[in-house]
C-alpha positions in Angstrom: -48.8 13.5 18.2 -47.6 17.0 19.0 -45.7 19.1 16.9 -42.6 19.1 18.7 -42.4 15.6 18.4 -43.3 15.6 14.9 -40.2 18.0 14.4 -38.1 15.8 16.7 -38.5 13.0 14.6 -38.1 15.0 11.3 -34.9 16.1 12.5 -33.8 12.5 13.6 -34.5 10.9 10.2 -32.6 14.1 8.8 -29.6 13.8 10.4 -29.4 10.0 10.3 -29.7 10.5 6.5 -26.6 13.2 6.9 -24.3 10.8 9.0 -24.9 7.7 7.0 -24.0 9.4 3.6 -21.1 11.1 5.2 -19.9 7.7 6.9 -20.1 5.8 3.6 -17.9 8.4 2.0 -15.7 8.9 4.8 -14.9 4.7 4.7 -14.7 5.0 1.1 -12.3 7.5 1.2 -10.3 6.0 3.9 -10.1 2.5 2.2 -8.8 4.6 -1.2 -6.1 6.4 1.0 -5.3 3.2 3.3 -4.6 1.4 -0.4 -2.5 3.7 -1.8 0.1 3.8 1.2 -0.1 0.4 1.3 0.7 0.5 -2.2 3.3 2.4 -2.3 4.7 1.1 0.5 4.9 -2.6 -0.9 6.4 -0.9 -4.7 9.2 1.0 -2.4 9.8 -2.5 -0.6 10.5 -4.2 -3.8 12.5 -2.1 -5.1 14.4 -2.0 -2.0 14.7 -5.7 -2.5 15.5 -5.8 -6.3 18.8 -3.5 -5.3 20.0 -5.1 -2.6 19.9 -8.6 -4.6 21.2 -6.6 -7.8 24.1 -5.6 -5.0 24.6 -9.1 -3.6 24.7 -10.6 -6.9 27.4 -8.6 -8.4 29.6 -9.0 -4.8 29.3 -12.7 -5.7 30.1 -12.5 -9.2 33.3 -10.1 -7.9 34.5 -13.4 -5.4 33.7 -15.7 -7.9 36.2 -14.3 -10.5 38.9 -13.3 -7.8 38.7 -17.1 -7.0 38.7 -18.3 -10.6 42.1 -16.1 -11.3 43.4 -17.3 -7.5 42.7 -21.4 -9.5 
């Protein structure tokens, strides 16, 4: 083989050895991110949902004692 191709394929194997590690650690680093949204996301949800039954709940409670003085 000739030299340049020798150097091609040095350089090939070089940079495929680059992009592969910085792939793996851009998915990695994407998958962390993408969970903690995701996270977050699902922990504001609930509490949005905790409140608004906390709310519902005590609206009830209010009818049911305006309708127990009303009896």
């Amino acid at each position: 083989m000739k030299l340049i191709y020798y150097i091609i394929l040095r350089i090939s194997i070089a940079l495929i050895l680059i992009l592969t590690i910085w792939a793996t650690f851009f998915y990695v680093t994407m998958i962390d991110e993408i969970n903690d949204e995701v996270d977050d996301s699902l922990e504001d949800y609930s509490e949005a949902i905790i409140i608004r039954a906390w709310q519902e709940r005590s609206y009830l409670l209010k009818i049911m004692v305006l309708i127990t003085n009303i009896i």
